[in-house]
Gaussian input, Z-matrix of N, CA and C with variables (Angstrom, degrees):
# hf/3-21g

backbone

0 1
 N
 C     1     B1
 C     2     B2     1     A1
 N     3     B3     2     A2     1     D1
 C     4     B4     3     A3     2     D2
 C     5     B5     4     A4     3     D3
 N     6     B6     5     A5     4     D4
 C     7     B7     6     A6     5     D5
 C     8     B8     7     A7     6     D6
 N     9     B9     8     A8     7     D7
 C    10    B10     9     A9     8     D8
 C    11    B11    10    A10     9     D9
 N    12    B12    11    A11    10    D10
 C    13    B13    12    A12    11    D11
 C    14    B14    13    A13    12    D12
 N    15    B15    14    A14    13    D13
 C    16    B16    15    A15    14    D14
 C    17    B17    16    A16    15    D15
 N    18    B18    17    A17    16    D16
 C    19    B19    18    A18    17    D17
 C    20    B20    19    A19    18    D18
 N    21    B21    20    A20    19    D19
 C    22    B22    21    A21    20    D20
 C    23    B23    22    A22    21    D21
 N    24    B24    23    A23    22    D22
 C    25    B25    24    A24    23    D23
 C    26    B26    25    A25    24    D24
 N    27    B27    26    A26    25    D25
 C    28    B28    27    A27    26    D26
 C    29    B29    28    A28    27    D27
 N    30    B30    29    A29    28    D28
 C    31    B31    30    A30    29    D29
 C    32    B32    31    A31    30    D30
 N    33    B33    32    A32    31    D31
 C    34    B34    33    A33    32    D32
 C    35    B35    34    A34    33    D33
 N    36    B36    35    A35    34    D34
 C    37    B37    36    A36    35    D35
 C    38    B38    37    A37    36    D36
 N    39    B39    38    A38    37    D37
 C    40    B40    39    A39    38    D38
 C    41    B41    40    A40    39    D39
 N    42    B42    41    A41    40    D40
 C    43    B43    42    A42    41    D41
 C    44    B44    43    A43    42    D42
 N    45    B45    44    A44    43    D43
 C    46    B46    45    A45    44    D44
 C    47    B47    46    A46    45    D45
 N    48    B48    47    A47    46    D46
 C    49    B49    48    A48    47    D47
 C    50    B50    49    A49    48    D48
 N    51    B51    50    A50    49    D49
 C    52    B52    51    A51    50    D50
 C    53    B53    52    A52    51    D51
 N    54    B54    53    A53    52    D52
 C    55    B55    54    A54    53    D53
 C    56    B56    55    A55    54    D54
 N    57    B57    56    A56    55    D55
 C    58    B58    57    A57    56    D56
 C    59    B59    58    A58    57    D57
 N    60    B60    59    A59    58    D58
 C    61    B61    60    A60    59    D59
 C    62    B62    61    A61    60    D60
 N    63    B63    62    A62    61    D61
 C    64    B64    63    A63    62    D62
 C    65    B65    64    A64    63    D63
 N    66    B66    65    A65    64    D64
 C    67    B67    66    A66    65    D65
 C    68    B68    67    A67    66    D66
 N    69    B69    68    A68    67    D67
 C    70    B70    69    A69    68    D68
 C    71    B71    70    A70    69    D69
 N    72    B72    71    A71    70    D70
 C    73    B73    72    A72    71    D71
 C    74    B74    73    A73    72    D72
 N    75    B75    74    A74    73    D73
 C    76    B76    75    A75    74    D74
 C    77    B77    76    A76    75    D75
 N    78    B78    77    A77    76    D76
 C    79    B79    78    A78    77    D77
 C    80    B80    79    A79    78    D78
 N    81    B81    80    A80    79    D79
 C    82    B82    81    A81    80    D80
 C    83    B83    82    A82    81    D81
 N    84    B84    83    A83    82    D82
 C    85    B85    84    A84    83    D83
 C    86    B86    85    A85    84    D84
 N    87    B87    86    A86    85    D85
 C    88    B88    87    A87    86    D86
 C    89    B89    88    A88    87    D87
 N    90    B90    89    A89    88    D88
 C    91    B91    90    A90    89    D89
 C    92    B92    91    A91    90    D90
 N    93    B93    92    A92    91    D91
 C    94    B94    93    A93    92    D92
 C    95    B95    94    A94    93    D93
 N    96    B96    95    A95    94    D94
 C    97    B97    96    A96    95    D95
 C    98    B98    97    A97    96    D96
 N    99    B99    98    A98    97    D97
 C   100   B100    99    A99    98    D98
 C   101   B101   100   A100    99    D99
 N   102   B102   101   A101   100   D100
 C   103   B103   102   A102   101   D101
 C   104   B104   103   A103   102   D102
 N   105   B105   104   A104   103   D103
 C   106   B106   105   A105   104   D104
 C   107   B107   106   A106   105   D105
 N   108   B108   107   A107   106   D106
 C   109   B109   108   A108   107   D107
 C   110   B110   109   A109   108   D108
 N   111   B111   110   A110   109   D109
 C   112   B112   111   A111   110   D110
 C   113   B113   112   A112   111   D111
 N   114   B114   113   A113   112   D112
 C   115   B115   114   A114   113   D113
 C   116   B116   115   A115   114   D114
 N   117   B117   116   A116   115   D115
 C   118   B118   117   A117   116   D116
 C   119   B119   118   A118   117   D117
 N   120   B120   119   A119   118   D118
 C   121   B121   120   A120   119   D119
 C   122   B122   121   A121   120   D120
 N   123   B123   122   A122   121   D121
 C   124   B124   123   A123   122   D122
 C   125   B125   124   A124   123   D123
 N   126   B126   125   A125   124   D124
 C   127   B127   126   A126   125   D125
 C   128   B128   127   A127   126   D126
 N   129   B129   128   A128   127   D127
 C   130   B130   129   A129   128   D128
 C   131   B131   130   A130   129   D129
 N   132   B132   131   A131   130   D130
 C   133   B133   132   A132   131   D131
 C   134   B134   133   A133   132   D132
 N   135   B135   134   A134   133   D133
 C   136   B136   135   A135   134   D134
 C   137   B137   136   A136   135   D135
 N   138   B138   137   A137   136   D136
 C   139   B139   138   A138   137   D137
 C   140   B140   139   A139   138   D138
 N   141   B141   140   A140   139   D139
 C   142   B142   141   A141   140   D140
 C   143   B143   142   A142   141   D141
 N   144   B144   143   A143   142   D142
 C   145   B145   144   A144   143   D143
 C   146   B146   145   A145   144   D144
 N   147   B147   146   A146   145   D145
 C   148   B148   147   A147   146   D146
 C   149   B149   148   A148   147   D147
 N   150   B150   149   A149   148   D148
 C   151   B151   150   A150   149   D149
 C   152   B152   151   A151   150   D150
 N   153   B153   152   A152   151   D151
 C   154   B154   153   A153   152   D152
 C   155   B155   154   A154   153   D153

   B1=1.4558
   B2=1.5285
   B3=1.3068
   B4=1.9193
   B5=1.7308
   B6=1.4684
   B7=1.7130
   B8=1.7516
   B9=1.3956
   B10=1.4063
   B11=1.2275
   B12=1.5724
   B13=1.3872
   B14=1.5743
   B15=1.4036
   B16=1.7130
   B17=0.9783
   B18=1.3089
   B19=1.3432
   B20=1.6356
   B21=1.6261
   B22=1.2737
   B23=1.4413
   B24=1.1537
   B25=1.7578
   B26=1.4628
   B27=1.3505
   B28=1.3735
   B29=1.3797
   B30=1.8430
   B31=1.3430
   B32=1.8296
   B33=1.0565
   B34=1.5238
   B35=1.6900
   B36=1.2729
   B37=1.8269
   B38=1.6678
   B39=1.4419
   B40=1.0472
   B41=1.5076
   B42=1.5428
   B43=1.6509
   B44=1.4680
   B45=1.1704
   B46=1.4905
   B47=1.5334
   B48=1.0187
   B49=1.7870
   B50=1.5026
   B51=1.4392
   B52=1.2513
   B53=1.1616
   B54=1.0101
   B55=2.0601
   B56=1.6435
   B57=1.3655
   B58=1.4626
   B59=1.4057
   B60=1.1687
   B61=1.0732
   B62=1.5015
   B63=1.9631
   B64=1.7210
   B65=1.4535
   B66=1.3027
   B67=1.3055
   B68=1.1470
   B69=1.7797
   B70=1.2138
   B71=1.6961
   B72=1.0611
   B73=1.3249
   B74=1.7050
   B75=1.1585
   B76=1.9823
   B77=1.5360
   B78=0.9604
   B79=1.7005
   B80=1.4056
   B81=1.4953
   B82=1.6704
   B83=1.7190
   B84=1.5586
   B85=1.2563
   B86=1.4226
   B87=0.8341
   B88=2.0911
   B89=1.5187
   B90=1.1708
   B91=2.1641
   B92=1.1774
   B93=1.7212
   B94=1.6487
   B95=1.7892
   B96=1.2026
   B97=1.7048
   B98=1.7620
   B99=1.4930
   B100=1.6161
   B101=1.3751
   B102=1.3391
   B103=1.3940
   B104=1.6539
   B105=1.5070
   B106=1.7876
   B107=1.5054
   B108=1.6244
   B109=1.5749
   B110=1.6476
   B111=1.2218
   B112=1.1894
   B113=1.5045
   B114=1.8772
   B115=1.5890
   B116=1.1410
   B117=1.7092
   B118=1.2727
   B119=1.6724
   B120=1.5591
   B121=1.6380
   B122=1.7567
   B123=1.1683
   B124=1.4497
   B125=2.2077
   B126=1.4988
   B127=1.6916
   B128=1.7502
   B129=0.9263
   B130=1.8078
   B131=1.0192
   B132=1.4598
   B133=1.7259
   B134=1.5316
   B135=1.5292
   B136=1.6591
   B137=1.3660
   B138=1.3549
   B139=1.6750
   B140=1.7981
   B141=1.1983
   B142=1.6814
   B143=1.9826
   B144=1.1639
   B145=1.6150
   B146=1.1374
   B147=1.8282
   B148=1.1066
   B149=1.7280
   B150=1.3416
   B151=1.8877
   B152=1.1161
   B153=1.2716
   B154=1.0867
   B155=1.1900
   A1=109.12
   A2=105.73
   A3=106.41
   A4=94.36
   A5=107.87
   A6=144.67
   A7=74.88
   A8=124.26
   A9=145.09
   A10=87.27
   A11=114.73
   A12=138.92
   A13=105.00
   A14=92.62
   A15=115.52
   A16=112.12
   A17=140.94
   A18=138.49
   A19=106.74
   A20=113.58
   A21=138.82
   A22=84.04
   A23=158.28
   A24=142.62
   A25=116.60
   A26=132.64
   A27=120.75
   A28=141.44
   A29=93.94
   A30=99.62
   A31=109.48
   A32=118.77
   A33=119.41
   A34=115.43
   A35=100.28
   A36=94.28
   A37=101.96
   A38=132.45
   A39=142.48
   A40=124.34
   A41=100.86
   A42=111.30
   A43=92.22
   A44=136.68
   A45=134.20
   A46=119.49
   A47=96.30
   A48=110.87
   A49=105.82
   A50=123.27
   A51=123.25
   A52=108.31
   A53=131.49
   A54=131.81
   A55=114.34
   A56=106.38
   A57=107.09
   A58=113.09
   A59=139.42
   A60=138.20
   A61=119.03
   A62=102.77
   A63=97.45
   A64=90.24
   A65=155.74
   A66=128.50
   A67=145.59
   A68=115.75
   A69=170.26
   A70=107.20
   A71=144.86
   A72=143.34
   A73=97.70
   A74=82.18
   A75=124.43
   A76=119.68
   A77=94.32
   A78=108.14
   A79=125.51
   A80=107.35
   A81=103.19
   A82=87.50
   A83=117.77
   A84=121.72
   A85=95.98
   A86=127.84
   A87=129.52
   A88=105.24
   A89=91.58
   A90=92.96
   A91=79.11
   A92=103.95
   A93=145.66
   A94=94.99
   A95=106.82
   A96=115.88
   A97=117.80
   A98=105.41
   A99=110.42
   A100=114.87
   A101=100.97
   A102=125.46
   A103=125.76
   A104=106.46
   A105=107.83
   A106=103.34
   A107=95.54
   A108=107.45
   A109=113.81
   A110=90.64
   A111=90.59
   A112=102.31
   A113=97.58
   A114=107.89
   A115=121.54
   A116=107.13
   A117=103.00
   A118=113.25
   A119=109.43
   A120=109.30
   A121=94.30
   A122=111.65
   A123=115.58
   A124=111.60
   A125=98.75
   A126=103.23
   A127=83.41
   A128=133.97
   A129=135.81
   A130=96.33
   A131=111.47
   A132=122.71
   A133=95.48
   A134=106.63
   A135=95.45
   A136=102.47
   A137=88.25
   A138=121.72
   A139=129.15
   A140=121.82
   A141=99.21
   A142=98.71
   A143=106.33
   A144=104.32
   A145=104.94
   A146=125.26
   A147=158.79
   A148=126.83
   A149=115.01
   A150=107.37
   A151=130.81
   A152=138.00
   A153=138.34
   A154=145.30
   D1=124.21
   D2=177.32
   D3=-79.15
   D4=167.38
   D5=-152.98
   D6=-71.72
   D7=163.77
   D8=162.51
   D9=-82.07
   D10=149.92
   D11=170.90
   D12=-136.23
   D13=131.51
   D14=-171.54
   D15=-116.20
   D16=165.53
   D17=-149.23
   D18=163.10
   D19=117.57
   D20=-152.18
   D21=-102.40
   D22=142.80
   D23=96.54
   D24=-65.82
   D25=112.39
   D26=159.74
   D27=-74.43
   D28=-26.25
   D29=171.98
   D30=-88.23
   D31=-25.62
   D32=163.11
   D33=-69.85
   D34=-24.25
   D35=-174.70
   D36=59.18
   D37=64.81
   D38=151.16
   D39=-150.70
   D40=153.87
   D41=-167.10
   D42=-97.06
   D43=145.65
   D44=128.68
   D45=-116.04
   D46=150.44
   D47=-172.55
   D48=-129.83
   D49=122.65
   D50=-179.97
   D51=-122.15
   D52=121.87
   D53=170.56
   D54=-104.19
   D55=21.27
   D56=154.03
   D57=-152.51
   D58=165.51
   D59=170.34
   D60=-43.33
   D61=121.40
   D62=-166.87
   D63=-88.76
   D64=-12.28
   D65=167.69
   D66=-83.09
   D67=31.72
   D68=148.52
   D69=-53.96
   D70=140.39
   D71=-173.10
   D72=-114.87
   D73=134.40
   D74=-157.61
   D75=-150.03
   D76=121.67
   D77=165.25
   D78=-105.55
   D79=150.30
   D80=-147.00
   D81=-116.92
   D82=177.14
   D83=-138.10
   D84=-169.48
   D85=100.58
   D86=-170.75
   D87=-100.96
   D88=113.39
   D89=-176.89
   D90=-112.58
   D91=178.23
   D92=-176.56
   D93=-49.03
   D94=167.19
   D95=173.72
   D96=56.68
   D97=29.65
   D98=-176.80
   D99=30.21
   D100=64.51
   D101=171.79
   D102=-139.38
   D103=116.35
   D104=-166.14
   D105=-125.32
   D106=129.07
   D107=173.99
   D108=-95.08
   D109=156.37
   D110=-174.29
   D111=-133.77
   D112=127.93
   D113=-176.92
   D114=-115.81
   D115=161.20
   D116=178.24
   D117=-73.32
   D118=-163.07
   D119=-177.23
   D120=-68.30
   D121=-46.02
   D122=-160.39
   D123=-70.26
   D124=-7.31
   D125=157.25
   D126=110.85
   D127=-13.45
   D128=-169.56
   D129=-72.66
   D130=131.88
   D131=179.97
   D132=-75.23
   D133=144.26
   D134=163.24
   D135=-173.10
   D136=60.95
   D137=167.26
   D138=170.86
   D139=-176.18
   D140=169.99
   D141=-176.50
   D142=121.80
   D143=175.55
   D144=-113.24
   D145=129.14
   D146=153.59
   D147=-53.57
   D148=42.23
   D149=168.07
   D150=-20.26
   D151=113.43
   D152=140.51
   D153=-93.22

């Protein structure tokens, strides 16, 4: 497993958190609480951005 990678936007006002490599191809997934995961091909979350 590679290190979690975090990632502030200030001018977006959003968190993202990735626990696998984001330059990996992934499709993203918008649930309740303006919050979108992002999966691999195989459906495994392995990431997540926080809206504000």
């Amino acid at each position: 497993m590679e290190k979690v990678k975090v990632f502030y936007d200030r001018q977006g006002n959003t968190l993202t958190v990735w626990f696998d490599n984001p330059q990996d191809d992934y499709i993203c997934e918008e649930t309740s609480d303006e919050v979108i995961l992002m999966k691999d091909q195989s459906g495994q979350v392995i990431g997540f951005e926080k809206l504000n």
